[in-house]
C-alpha positions as CSV (number, residue, x, y, z in Angstrom):
1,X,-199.7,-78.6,115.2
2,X,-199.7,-75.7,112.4
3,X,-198.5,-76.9,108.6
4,X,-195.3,-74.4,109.6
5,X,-194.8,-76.8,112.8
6,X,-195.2,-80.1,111.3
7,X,-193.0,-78.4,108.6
8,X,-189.7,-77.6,110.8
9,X,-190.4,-81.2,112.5
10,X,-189.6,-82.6,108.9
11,X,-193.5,-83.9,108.5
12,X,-194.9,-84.1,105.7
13,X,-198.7,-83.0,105.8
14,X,-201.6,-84.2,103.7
15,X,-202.0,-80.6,102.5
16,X,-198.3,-80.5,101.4
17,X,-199.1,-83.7,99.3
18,X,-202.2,-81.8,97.8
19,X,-200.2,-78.7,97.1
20,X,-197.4,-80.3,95.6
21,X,-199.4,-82.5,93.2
22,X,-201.0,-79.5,92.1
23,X,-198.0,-77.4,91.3
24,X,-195.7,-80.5,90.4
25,X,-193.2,-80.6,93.0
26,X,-192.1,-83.1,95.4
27,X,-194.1,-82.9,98.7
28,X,-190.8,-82.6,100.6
29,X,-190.1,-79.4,98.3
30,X,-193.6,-77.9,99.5
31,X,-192.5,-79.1,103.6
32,X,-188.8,-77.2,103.0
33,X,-190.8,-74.3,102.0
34,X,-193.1,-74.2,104.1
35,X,-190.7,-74.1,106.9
36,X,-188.7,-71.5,105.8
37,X,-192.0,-69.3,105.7
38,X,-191.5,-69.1,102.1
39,X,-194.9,-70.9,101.3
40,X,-197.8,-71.1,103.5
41,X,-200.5,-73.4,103.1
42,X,-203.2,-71.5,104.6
43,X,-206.2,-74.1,105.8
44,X,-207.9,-74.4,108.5
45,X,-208.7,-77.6,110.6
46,X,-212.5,-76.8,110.3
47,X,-212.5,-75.9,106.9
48,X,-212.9,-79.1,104.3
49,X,-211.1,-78.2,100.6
50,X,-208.3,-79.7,98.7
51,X,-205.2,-77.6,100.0
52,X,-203.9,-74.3,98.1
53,X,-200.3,-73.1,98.4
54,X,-198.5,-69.4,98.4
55,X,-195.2,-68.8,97.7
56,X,-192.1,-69.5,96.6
57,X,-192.1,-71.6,93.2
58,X,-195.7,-71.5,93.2
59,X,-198.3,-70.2,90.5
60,X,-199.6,-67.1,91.1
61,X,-202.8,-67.5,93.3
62,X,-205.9,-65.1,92.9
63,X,-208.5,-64.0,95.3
64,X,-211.8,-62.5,94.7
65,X,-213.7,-60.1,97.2
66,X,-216.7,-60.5,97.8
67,X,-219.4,-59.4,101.0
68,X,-223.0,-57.6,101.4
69,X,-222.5,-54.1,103.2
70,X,-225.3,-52.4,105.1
71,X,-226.5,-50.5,101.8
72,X,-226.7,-54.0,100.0
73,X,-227.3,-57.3,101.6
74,X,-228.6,-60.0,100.1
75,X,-227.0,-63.4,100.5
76,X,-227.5,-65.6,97.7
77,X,-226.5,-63.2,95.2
78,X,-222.9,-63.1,97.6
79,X,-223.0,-67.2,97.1
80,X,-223.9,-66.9,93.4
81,X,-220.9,-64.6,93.2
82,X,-218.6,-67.3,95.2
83,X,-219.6,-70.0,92.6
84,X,-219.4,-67.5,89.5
85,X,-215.2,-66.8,91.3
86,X,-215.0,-70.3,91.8
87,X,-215.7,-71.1,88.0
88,X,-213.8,-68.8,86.3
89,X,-210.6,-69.5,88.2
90,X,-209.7,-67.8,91.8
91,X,-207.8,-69.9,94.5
92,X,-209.5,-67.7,97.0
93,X,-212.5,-65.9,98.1
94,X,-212.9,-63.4,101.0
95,X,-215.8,-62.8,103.1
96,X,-215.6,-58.6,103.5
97,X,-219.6,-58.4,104.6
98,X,-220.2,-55.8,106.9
99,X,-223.8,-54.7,108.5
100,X,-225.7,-57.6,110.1
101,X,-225.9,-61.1,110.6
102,X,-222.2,-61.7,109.4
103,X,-221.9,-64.6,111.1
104,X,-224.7,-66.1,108.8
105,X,-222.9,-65.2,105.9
106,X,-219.6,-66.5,107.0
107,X,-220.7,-69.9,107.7
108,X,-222.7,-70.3,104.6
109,X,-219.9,-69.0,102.4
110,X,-217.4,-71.5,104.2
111,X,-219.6,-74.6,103.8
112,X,-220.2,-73.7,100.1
113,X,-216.2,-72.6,99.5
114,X,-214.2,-75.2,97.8
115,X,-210.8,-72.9,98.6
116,X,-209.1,-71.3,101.1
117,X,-211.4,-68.1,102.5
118,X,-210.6,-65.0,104.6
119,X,-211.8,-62.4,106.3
120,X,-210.7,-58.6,107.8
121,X,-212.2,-59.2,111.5
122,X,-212.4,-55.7,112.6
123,X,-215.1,-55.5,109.8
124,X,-217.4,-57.8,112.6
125,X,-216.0,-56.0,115.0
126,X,-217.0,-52.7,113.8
127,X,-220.3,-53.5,113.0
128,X,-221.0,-55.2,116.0
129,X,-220.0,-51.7,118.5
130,X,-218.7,-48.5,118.4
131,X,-215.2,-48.2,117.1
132,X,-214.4,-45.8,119.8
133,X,-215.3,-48.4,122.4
134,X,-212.8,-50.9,120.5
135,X,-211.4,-53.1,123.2
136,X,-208.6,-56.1,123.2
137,X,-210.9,-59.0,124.5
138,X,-213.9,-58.4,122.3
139,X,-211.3,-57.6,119.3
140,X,-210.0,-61.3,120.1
141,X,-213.3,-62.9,120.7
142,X,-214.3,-62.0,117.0
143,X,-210.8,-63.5,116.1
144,X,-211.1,-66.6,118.0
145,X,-215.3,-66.8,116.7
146,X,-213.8,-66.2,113.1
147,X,-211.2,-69.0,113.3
148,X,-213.5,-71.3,114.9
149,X,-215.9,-71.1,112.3
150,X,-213.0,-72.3,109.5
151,X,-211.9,-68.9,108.3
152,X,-208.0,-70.0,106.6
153,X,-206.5,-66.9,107.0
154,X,-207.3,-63.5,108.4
155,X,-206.0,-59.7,107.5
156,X,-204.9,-58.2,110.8
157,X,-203.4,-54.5,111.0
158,X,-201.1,-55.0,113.0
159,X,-199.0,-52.9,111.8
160,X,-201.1,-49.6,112.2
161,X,-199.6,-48.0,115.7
162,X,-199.3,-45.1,117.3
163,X,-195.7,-44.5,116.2
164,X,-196.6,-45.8,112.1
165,X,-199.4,-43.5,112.5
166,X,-197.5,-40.5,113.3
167,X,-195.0,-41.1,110.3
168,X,-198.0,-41.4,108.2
169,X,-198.9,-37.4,109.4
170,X,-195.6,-36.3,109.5
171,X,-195.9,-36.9,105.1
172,X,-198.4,-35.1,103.7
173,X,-200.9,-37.6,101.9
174,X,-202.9,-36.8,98.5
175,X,-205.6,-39.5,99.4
176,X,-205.1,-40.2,103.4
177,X,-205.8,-43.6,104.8
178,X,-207.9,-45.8,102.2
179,X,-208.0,-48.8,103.9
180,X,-210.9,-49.4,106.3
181,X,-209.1,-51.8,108.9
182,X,-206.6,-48.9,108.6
183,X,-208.5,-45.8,109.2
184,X,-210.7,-47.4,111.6
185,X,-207.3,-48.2,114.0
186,X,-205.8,-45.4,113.5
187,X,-208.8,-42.9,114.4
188,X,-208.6,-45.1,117.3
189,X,-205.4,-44.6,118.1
190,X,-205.3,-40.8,117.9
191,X,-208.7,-39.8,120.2
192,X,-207.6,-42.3,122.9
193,X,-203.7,-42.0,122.9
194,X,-203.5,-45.9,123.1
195,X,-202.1,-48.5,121.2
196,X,-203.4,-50.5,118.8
197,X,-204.3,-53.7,120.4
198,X,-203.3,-56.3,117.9
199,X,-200.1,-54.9,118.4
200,X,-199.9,-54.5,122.0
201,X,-201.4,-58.3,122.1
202,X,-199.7,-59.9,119.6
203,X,-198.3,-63.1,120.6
204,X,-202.7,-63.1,122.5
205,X,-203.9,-63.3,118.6
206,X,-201.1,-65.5,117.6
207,X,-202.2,-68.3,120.3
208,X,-205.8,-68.6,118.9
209,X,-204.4,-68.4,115.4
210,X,-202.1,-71.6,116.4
211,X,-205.2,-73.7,117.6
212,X,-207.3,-73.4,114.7
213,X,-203.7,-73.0,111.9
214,X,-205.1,-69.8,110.7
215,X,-202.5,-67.8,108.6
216,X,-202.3,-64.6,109.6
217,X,-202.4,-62.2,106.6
218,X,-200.8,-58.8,107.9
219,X,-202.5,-56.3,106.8
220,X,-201.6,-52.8,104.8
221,X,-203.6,-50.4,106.7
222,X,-201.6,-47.5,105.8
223,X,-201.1,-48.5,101.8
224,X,-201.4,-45.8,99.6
225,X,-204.9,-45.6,97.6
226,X,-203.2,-42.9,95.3
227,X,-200.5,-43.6,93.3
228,X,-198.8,-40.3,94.2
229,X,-198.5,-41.7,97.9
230,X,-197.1,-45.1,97.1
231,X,-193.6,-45.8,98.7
232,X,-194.0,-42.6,101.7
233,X,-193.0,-42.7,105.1
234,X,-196.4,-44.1,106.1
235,X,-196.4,-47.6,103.8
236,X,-193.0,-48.3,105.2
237,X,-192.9,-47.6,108.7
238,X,-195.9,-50.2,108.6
239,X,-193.8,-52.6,106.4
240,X,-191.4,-52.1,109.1
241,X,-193.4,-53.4,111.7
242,X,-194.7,-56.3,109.9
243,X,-190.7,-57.4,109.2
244,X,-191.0,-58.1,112.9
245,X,-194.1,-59.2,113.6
246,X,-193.4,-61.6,111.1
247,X,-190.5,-63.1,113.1
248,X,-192.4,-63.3,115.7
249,X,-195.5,-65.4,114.6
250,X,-193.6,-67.4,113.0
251,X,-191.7,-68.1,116.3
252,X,-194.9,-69.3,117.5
253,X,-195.5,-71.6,114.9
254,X,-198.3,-69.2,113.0
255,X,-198.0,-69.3,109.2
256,X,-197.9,-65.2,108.0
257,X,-198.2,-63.5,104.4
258,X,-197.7,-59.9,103.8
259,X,-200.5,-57.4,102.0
260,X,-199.0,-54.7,100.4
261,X,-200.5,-51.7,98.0
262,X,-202.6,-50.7,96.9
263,X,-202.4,-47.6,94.1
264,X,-198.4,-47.7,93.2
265,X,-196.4,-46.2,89.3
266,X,-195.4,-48.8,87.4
267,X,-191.8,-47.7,88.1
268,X,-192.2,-48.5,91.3
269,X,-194.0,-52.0,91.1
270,X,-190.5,-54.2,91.4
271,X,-189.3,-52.3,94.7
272,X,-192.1,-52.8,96.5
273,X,-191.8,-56.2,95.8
274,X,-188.3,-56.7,96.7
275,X,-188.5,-54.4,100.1
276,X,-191.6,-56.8,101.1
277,X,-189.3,-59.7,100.5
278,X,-186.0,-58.1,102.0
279,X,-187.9,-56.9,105.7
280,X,-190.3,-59.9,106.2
281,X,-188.0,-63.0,105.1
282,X,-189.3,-63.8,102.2
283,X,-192.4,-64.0,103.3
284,X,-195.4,-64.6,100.3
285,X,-196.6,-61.5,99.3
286,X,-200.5,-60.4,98.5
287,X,-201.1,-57.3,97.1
288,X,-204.7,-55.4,95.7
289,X,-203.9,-55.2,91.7
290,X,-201.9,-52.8,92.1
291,X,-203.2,-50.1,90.5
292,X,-201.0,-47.8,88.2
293,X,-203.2,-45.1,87.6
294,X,-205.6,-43.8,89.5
295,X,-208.2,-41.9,86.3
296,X,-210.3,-45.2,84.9
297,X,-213.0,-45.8,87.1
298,X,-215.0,-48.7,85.8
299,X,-211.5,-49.9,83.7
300,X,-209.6,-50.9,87.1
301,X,-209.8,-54.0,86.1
302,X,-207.5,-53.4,82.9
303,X,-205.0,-50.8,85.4
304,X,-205.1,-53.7,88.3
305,X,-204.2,-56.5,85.7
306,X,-201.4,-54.2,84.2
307,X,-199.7,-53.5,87.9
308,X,-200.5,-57.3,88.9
309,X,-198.6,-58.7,85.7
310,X,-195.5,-56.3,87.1
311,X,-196.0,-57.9,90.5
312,X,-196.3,-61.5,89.7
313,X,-193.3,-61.0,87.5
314,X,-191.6,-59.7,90.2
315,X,-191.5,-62.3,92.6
316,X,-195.4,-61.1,94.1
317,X,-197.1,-64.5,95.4
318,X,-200.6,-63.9,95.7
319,X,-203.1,-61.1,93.4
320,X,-206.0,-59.9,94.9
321,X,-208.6,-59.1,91.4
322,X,-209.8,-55.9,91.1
323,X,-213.3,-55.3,89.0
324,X,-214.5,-52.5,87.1
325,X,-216.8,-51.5,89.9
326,X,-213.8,-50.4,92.1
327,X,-213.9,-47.0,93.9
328,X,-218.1,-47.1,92.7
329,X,-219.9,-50.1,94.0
330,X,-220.3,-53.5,95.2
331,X,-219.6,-55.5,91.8
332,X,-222.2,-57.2,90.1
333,X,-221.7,-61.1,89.1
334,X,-220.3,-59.9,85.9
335,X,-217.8,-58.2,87.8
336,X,-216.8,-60.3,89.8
337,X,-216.1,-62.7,86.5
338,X,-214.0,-59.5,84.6
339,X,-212.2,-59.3,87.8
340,X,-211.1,-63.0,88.3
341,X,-209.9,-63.4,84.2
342,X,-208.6,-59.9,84.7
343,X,-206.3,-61.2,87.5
344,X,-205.7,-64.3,86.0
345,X,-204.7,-63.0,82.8
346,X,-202.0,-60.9,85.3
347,X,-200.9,-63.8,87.1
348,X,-200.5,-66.0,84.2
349,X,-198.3,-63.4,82.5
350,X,-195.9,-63.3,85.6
351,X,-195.7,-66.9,86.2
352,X,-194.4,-67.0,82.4
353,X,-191.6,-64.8,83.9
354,X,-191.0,-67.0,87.0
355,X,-190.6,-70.2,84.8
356,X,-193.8,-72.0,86.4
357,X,-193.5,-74.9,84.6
358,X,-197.2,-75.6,84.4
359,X,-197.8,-71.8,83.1
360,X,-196.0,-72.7,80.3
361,X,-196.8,-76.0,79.6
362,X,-200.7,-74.4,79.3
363,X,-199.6,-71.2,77.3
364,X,-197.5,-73.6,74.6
365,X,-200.7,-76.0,74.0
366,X,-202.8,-73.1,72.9
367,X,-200.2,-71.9,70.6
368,X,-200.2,-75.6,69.6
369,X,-203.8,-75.5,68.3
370,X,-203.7,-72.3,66.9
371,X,-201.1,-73.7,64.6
372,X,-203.2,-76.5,64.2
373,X,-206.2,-74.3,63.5
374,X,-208.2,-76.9,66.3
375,X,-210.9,-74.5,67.6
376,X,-212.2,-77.2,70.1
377,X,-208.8,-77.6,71.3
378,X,-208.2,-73.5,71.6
379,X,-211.8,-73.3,73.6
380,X,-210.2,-76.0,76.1
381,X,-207.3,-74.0,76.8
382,X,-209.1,-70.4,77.1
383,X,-209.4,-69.1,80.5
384,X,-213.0,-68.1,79.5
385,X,-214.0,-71.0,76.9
386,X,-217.5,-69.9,77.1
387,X,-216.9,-66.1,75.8
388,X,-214.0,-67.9,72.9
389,X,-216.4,-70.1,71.4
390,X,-219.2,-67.7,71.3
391,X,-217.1,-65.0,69.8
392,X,-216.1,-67.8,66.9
393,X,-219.8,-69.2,66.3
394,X,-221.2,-65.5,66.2
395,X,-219.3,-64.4,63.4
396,X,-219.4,-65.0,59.8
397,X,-216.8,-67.9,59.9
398,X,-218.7,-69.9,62.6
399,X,-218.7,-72.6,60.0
400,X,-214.9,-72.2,58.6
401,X,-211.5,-73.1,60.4
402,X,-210.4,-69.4,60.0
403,X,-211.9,-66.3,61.9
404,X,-212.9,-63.0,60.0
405,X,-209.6,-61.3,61.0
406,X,-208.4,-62.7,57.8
407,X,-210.7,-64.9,56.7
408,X,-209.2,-66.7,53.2
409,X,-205.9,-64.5,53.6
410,X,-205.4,-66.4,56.8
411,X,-201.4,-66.6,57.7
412,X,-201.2,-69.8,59.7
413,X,-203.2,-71.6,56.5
414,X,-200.9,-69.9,54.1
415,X,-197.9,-70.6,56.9
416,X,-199.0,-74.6,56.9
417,X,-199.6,-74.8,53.2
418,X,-195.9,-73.9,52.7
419,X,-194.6,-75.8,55.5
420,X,-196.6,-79.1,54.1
421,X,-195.3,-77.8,50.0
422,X,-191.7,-78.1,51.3
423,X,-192.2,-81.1,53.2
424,X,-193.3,-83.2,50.2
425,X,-190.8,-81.5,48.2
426,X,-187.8,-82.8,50.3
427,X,-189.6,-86.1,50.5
428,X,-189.6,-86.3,46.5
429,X,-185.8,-85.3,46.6
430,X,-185.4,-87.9,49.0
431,X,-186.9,-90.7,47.1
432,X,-184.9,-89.4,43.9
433,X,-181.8,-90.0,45.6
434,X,-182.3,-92.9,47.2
435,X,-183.8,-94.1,44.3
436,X,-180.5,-93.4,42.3
């Protein structure tokens, strides 16, 4: 029985308790969400982790990328990068490793992953054959391999057919198809004139997804990777097709969230979120940054973090980081750490939006010590206490409780002198009165 299963049966799960201790709710808050499709919990009976929740009323949950490609592959730098995510912050991790032995890698990053980990299977299934002699039952038994392994959720283009394809021609693209899952299906689909077989066996995918409670994370194939192609005919004749699907794995008791762009204006941020909410039923929504300009390679970090703070704020569910080595290379470990507080930063700023009650209660204690002036206490609450302290014990004033912003003209000194000089003042007056 899936989480969404035990869910609309009124059960409440041991993940549900987990999630709803984390975010302080009620577990019964997590199970009515969860049955709704609002919140998906996604976690896989052969994968061992505390629980993680997406959705509704929810913090804002972060993934990190990671994976070796055939250019670079070398797998403990791709675990030192899972612990270096894990440490500064993201909920999840996904494998994206393409080239050989990806099974290896898989199973080594799930039995070192302490959160929920996915995977885009036609990257195996690529690798391991031709595209062009792409069939339904191997596509499936890479899926069904995948989930049996303890993968927690997996992106599926499902949504990439013959007939979203076509609209995706019919208006004129700056950038194409950017997604690899994407242009993989739909070169596919246009040399052989058949249909994309996720599609065409659907409810075949949702059945091994059941077994194993995989969440199915339906992917964005045709997303736009410019920002002058976000919101065409292309993203939402997909979108279209994943309102349906949508209904119908969730029919068959298979937990689904919805990727979206991808390279979209900040203008446009907020209706992408709303459509994705209106067609698929409130289903929790992941998107990649977004991006809202597409001229700062080696700075997408700072343009992803702007478009994700628009999205969380929005009602977006789930961020997926973006680090300065976007559009160039593999990121580094460094990366990988810019990208996670990047998209923290992002997902922290929209969760102050959403009223997340533990967003605030974290933001108000450091403003708390900074009135206070308690550095130890500040360090505590930085999302990067490493970086905060260093910065304060490599300056001038490592010694002094001000910084060299100011240094002796310091405004919250000056602020807390007065406050304390009035303070004893009206305690004088007090005493003179009551005295009298």
């Amino acid at each position: 029985m899936t989480q969404l299963e035990a869910a609309r049966k009124g059960l409440v799960t041991q993940e549900m308790i987990e999630v709803a201790e984390d975010e302080g709710l009620e577990p019964t808050q997590v199970r009515d969400l969860v049955a709704t499709g609002e919140v998906v919990i996604p976690h896989n009976i052969h994968h061992r982790f505390r629980a993680i929740g997406i959705g509704k009323n929810l913090r804002t949950k972060v993934n990190a990328n990671l994976g070796a490609s055939n250019f670079h592959q070398l797998l403990e730098e791709e675990i030192e990068k899972l612990y270096t995510a894990i440490r500064f912050g993201a909920d999840s991790v996904m494998d994206l490793s393409t080239g050989t032995d990806l099974d290896k890698i898989r199973t080594e990053m799930i039995s070192r992953a302490p959160v929920m980990l996915g995977t885009v299977p036609i990257y195996q299934v690529a690798s391991e054959a031709s595209i062009m002699e792409l069939s339904a039952d191997f596509f499936l038994e890479v899926i069904e391999r995948q989930a049996r392994q303890g993968v927690d959720y997996m992106t599926l283009h499902c949504g990439v057919t013959r007939d979203s394809v076509r609209r995706l021609r019919g208006h004129e693209r700056i950038e194409g198809i950017v997604s690899r899952g994407g242009a993989l299906l739909a070169a596919w689909i246009e040399r052989t004139g058949n249909e994309n077989p996720l599609y065409e066996h659907f409810d075949r995918v949702c059945e091994i997804l059941r077994e194993h409670d995989v969440t199915i994370s339906l992917g964005d194939g045709l997303r736009p990777g410019a920002t002058g192609d976000a919101t065409d005919r292309g993203q939402l004749a997909e979108l279209l097709v994943l309102g349906e699907l949508t209904q119908r794995a969730r029919q068959l008791g298979v937990q689904v969230m919805i990727e979206g762009p991808g390279h979209v204006p900040l203008d446009q941020i907020e209706a992408n979120v709303k459509l994705e909410k209106r067609i698929c039923g409130g289903a929790p929504f992941y998107v990649l940054g977004p991006l809202t300009c597409d001229v700062a390679p080696g700075y997408d970090h700072i343009t992803g973090a702007i478009g994700g703070a628009i999205a969380s704020a929005a009602g977006t569910d789930f961020l997926c980081y973006v680090t300065p080595a976007e559009h160039l290379r593999l990121p580094t470990i460094d990366d990988v750490r810019e990208g996670v507080i990047a998209t923290r930063i992002a997902a922290h700023s929209g969760d102050l939006v959403k009223g997340v009650r533990a967003a605030k209660v974290w933001n108000d204690q450091m403003s708390r010590f900074r009135k206070a002036l308690n550095w130890e206490g500040m360090y505590a609450m930085a999302m990067d206490p490493d970086k905060a302290r260093r910065y304060k014990e490599e300056s001038e004033a490592a010694g002094s409780n001000v910084c060299t912003m100011c240094g002796s003209l310091c405004s919250i000194n000056v602020d807390n002198a007065s406050i304390k000089f009035v303070r004893k003042q009206a305690e004088a007056a007090e005493q003179v009165h009551a005295a009298s």
